[in-house]
C-alpha positions as CSV (number, residue, x, y, z in Angstrom):
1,X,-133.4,54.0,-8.4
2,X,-133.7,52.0,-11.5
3,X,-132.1,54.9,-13.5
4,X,-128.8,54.7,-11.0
5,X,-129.0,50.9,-11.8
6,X,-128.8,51.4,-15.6
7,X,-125.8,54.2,-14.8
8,X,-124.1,51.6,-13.3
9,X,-124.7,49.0,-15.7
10,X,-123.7,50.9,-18.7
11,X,-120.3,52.0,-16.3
12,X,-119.1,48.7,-15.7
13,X,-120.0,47.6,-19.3
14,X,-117.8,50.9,-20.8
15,X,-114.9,50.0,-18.5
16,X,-114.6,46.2,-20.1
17,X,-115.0,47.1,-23.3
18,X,-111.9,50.0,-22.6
19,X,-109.6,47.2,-20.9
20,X,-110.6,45.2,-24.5
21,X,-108.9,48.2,-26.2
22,X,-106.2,48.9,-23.9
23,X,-105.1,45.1,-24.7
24,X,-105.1,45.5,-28.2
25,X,-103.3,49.0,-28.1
26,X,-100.8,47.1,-25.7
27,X,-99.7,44.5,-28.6
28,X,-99.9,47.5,-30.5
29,X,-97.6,49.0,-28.8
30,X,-95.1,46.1,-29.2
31,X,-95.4,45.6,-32.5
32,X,-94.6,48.7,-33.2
33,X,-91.5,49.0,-31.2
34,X,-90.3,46.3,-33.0
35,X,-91.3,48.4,-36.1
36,X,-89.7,51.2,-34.5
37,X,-86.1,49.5,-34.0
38,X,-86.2,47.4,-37.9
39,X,-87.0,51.4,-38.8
40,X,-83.7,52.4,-36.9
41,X,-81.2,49.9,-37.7
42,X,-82.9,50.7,-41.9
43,X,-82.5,54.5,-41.2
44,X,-78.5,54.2,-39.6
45,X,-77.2,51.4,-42.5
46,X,-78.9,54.0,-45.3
47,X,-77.1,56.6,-43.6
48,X,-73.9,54.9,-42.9
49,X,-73.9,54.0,-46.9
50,X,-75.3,57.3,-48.4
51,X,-74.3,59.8,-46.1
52,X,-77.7,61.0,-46.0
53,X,-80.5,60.5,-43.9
54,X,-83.9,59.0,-45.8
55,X,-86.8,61.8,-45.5
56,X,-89.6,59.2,-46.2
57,X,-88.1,57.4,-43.0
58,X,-87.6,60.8,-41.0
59,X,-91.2,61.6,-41.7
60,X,-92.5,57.9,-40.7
61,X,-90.4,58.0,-37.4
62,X,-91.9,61.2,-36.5
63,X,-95.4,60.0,-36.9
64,X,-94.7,56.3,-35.5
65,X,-93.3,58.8,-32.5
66,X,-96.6,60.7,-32.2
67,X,-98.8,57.2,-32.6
68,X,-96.2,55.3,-29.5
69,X,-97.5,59.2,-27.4
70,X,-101.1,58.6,-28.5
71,X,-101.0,55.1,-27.1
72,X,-99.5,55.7,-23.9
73,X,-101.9,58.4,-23.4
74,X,-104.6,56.1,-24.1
75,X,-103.3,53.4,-21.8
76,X,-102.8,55.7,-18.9
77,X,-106.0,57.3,-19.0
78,X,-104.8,60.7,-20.4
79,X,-107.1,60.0,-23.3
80,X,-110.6,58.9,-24.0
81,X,-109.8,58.4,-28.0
82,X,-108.7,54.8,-29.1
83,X,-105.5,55.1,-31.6
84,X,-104.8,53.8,-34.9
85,X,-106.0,51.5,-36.0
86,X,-109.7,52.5,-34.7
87,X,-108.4,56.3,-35.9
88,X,-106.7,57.7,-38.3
89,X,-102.4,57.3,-38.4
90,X,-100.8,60.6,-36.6
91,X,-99.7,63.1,-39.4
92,X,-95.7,63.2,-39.0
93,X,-96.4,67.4,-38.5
């Protein structure tokens, strides 16, 4: 009985410490966004001007892409692994 106790316990304790981690990847998540649009705008005047898309940007918007889909999955339960920053950045592969 005191075993199923402990279980419990260490449960309840698991599921706070995750809702601590899904706040933080929610500001995350807005933070980047805003990232995400500065990173836009940035990507269409270089584009309007050169005629030519930046590859450094094209390779951060693919991984920034990848982190936003590691975050969601995290906040929705999909997956157990906390994002950046308590992993490493998504590759932009």
């Amino acid at each position: 009985m005191n075993q199923d106790s402990n279980i419990i316990t260490e449960n309840k304790r698991n599921i706070w410490v995750r809702g601590l981690y899904m706040l933080l990847m929610a500001l995350a998540y807005q933070i980047s966004g805003t990232l995400m649009f500065i990173a836009a705008i940035f990507q269409f005047l270089m584009t309007l001007i050169t005629g030519k898309h930046n590859t450094q940007l094209l390779s951060f918007g693919s991984s920034l892409g990848r982190y936003f889909q590691q975050i969601v999955n995290f906040l929705t339960f999909s997956s157990e692994e906390v994002p950046f920053p308590f992993n490493d950045w998504p590759s932009s592969d």
